[in-house]
FIKOLZA-1660 file (N, C-alpha, C; in steps of 0.1 Angstrom, whole numbers, plus 5000, padded with zeros to 4 digits):
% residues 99
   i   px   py   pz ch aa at
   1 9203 9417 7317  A  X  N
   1 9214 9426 7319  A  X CA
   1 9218 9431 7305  A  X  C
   2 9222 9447 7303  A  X  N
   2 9228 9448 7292  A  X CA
   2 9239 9457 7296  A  X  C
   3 9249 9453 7288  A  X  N
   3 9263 9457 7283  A  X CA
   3 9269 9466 7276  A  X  C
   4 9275 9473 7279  A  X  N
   4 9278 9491 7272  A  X CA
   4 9291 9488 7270  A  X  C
   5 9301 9482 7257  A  X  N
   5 9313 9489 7259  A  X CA
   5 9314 9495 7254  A  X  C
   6 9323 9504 7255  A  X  N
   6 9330 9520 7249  A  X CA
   6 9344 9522 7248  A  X  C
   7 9351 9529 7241  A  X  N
   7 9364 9531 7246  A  X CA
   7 9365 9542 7235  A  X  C
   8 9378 9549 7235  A  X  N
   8 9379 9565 7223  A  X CA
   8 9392 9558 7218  A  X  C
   9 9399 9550 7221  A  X  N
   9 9405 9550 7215  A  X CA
   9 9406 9537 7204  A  X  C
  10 9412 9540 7191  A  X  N
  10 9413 9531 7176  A  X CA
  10 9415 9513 7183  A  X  C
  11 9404 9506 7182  A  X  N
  11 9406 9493 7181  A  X CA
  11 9417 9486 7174  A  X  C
  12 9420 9487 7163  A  X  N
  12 9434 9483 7157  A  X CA
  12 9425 9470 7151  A  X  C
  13 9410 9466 7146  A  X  N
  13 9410 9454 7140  A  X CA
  13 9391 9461 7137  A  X  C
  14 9386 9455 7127  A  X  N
  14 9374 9454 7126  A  X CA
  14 9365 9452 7139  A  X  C
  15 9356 9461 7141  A  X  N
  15 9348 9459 7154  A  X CA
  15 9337 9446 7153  A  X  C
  16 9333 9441 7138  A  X  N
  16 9328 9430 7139  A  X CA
  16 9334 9422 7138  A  X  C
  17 9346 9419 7140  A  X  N
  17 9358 9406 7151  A  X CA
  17 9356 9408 7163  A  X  C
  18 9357 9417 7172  A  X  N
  18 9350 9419 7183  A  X CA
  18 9336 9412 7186  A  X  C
  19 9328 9420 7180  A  X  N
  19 9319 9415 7184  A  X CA
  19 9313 9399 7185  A  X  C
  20 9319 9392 7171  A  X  N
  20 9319 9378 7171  A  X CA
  20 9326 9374 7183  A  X  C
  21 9336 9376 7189  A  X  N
  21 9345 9370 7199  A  X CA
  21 9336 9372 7213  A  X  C
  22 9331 9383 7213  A  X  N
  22 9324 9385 7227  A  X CA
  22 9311 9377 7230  A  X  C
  23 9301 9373 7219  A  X  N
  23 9292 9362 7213  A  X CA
  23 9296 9347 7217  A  X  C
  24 9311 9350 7212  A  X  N
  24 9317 9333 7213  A  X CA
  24 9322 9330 7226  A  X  C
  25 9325 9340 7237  A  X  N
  25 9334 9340 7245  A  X CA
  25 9322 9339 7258  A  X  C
  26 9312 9346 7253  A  X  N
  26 9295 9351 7262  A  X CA
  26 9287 9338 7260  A  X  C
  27 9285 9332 7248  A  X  N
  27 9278 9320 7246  A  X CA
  27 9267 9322 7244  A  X  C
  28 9252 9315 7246  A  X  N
  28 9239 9313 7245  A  X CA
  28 9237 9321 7250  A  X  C
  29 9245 9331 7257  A  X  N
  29 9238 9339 7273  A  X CA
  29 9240 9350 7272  A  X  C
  30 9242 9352 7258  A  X  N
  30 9241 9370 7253  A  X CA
  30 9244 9368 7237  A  X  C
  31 9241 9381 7234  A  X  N
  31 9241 9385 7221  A  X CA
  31 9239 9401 7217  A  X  C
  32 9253 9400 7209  A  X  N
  32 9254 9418 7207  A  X CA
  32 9244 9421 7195  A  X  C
  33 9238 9435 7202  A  X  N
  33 9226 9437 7195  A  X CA
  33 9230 9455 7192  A  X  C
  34 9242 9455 7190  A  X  N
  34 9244 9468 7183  A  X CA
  34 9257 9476 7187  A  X  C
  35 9257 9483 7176  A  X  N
  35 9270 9490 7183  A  X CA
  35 9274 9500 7171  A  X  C
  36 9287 9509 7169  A  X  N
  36 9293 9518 7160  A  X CA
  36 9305 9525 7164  A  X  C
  37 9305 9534 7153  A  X  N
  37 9321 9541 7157  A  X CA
  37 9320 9554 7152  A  X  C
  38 9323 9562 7155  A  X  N
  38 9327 9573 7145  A  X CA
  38 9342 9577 7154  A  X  C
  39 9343 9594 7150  A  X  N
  39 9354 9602 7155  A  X CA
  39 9356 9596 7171  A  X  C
  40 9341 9602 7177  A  X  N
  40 9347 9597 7196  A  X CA
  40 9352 9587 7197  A  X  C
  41 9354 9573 7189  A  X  N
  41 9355 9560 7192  A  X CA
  41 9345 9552 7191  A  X  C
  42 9344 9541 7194  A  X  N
  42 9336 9531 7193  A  X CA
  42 9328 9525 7205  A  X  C
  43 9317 9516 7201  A  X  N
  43 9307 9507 7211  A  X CA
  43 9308 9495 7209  A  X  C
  44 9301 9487 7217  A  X  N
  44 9297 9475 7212  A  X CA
  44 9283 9474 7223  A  X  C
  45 9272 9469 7221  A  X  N
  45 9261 9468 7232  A  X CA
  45 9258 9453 7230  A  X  C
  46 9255 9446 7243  A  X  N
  46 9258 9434 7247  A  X CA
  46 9245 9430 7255  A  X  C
  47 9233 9422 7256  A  X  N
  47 9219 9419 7258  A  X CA
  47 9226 9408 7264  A  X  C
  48 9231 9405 7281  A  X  N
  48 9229 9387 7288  A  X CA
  48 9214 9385 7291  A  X  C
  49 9212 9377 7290  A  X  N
  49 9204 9369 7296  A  X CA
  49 9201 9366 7315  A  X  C
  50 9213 9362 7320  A  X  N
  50 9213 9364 7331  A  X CA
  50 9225 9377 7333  A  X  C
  51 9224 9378 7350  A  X  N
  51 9233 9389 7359  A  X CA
  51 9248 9380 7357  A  X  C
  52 9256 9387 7354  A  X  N
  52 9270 9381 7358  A  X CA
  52 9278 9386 7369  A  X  C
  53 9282 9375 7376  A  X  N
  53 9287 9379 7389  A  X CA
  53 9297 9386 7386  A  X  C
  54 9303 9388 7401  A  X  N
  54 9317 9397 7402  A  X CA
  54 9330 9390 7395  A  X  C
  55 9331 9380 7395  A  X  N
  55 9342 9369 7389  A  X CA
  55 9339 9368 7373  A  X  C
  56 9324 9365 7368  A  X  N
  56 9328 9365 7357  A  X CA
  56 9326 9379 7352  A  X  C
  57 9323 9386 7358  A  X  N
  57 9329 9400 7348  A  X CA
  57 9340 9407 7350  A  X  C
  58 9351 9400 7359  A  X  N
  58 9364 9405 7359  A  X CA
  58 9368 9395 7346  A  X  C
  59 9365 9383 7346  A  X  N
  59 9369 9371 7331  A  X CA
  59 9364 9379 7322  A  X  C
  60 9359 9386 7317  A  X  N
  60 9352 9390 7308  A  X CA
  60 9361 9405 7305  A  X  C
  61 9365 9411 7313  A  X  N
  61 9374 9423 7312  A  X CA
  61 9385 9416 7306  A  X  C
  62 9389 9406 7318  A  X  N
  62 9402 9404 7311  A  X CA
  62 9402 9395 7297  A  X  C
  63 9397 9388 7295  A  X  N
  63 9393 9385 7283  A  X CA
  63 9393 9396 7270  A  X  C
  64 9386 9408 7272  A  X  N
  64 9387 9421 7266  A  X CA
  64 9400 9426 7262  A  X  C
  65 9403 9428 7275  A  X  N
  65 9421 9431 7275  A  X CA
  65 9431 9422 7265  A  X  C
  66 9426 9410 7272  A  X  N
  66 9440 9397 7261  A  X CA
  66 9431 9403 7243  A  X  C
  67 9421 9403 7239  A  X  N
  67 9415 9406 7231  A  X CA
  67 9421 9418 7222  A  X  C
  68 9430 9426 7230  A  X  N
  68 9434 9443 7222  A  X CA
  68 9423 9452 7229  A  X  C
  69 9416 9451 7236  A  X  N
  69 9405 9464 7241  A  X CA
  69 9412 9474 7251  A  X  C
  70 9414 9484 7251  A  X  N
  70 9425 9493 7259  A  X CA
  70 9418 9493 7269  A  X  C
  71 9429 9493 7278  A  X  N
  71 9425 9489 7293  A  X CA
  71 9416 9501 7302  A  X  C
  72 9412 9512 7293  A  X  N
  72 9407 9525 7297  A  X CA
  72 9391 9523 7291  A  X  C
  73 9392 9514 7283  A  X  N
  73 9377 9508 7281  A  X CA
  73 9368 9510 7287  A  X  C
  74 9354 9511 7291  A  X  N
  74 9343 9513 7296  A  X CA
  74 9331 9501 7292  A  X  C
  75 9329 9496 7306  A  X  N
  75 9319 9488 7310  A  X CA
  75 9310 9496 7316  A  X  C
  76 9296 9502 7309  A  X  N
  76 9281 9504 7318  A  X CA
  76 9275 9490 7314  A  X  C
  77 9266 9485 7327  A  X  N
  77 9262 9477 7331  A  X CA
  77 9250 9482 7337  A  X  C
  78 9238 9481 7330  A  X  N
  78 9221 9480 7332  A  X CA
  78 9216 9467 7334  A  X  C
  79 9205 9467 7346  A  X  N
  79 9198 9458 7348  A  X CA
  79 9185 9461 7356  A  X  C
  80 9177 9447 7353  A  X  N
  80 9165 9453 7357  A  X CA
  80 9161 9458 7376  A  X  C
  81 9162 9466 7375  A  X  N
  81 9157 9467 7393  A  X CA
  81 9169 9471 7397  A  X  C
  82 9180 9473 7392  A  X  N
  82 9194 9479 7393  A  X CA
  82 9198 9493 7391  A  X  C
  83 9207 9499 7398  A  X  N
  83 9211 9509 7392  A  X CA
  83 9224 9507 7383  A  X  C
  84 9225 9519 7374  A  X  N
  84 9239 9515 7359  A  X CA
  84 9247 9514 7369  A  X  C
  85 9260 9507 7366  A  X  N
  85 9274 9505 7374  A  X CA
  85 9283 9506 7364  A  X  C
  86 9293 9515 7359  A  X  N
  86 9303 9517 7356  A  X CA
  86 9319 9514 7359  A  X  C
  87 9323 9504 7350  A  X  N
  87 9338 9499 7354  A  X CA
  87 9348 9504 7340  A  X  C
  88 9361 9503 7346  A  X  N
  88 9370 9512 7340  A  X CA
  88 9376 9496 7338  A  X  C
  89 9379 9486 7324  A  X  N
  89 9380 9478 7323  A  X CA
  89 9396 9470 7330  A  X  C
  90 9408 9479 7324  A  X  N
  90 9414 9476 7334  A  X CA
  90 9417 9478 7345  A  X  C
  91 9411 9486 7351  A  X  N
  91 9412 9488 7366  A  X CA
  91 9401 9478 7373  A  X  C
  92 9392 9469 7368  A  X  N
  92 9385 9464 7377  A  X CA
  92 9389 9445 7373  A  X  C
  93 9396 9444 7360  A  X  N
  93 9406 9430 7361  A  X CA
  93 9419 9433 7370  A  X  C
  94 9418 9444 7373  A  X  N
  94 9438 9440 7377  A  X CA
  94 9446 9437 7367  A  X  C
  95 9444 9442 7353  A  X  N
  95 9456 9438 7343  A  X CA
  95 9460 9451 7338  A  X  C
  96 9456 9463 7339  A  X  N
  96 9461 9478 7332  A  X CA
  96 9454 9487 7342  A  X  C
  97 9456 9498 7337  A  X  N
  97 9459 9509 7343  A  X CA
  97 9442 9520 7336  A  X  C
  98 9435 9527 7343  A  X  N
  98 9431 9536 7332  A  X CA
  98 9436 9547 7324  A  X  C
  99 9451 9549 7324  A  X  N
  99 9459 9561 7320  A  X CA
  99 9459 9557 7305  A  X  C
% end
């Protein structure tokens, strides 16, 4: 499975703090294999190992969220034999809003 975050708006911290946290928080069972920023905002791209269910990728949003990731964030979600699934980060924890 791989992991697309996105968002436009200013992180407020170095994106490689991020990315360490999402490594540490993801464990053996992923690893960020790229990412950047310019004017549009920023990425981060995220390689699991396995599919994460429904539960842990609401933990995983909200985690984001407690993290500083604005709740308008963007999760695409690729997998093999899958089609992409796009989530609006706080709208699919239940902790913000996408406005």
């Amino acid at each position: 499975m791989e992991i697309f975050l996105s968002c436009s708006t200013f992180l407020g911290y170095g994106r490689d703090v991020l990315e360490d946290a999402v490594e540490e928080y993801l464990g053996s069972n992923a690893e960020v294999t790229g990412g950047g920023a310019g004017n549009r905002g920023w990425n981060v791209d995220i390689d699991v190992v396995r599919e994460l269910d429904e539960c842990e990728l609401r933990d995983f949003c909200r985690f984001l969220i407690g993290f500083g990731v604005a709740p308008h964030a963007l999760l695409e979600l690729y997998s093999e034999g899958g089609p992409k699934r796009r989530l609006v980060i706080g709208e699919f924890s239940g902790l913000g809003s996408s406005e």
